[in-house]
N, C-alpha and C positions, 0 to 999 in steps of 0.2 A: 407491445410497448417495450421500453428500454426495459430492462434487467440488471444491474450490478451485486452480485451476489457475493459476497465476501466468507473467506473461510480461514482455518490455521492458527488463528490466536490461543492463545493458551499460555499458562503461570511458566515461566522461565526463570531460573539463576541470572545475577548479574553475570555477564561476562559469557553466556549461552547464544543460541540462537536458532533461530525461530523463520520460516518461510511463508508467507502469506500467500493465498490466492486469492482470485476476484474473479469471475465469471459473467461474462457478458451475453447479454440477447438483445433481441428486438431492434438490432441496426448492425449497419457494415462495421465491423470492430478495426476492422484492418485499412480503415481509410482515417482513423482518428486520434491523437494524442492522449493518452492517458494520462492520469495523475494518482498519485495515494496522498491522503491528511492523514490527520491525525489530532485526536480531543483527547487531553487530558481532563480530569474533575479538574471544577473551577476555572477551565482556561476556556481559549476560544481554542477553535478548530482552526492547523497551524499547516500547511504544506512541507510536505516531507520528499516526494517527487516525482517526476515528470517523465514520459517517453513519447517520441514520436512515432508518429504511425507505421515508420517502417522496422520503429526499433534502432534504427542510427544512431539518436541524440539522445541522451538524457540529460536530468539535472538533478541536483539535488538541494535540501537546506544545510546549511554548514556545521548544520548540529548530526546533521547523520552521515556527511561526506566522507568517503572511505571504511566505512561500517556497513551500510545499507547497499543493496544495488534493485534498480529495478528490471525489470524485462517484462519479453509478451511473446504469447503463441498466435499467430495470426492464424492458423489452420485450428486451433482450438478455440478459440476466443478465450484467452485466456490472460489476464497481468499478476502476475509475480511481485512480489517483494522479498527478497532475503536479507534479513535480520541478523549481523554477527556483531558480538562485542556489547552485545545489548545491556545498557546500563538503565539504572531507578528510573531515571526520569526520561527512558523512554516509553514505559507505560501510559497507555489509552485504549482509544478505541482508534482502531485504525479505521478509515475510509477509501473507497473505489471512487473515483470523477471521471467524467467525461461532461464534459459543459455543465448545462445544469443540472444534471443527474449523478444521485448520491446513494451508494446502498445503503446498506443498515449498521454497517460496521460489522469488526469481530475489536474481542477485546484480547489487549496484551498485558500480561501484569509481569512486573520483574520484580520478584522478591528470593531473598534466600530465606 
C-alpha cells in the first residue's frame, strides 16, 4: 500500500533552516508529481509545493517563493523540502501528497 513517511521537522530560530524529507512506498514514485502542505493550529491545511515527476517543474505558494525549494530522488524515492529564512508563521505540521494520499506529517516550530 502507499507510504508517505515524513521526517526533519524540528524547533528552529526564526531566520534558520530546516530540510524535510518524505519517504515513499508502495507505487512508482518516479512516475508522479509530488506536493508538500502544510497545517498550522487553527488553520486549514494550506499548499506550500509542487514537483513534477521528472523534477523539471516546480511551483510554489507565494508565501514561501524564494525561501523554500523543493526536490526529489527518483532512485531513492525520496521528496525534499529545504526550509531557509524560516520565519513564525511558517510553523505547522508539514505534509507529503501524492493524490489522495497523506502522511502523518512532521511538525516545524519557529520560535527563538
Amino acid at each position: 500500500q502507499v507510504q508517505l513517511v515524513e521526517s526533519g521537522g524540528d524547533l528552529v530560530q526564526p531566520g534558520g533552516s530546516l530540510r524535510l524529507s518524505c519517504t515513499a512506498s508502495g507505487f512508482t514514485f518516479s512516475r508522479y508529481s509530488m506536493s508538500w502542505y502544510r497545517q498550522a493550529p487553527g488553520k486549514e491545511r494550506e499548499f506550500v509545493a509542487t514537483i513534477t515527476s521528472s523534477g523539471g517543474t516546480t511551483n510554489y505558494a507565494d508565501s514561501v517563493k524564494g525561501r523554500f525549494t523543493i526536490s526529489r530522488d527518483n532512485v531513492g524515492n525520496r521528496l525534499y523540502l529545504q526550509m531557509n529564512s524560516l520565519k513564525s508563521e511558517d510553523a505547522a505540521v508539514y505534509y507529503c501528497n501524492f493524490g489522495v494520499y497523506w502522511g502523518k506529517g512532521t511538525l516545524v516550530t519557529v520560535s527563538s
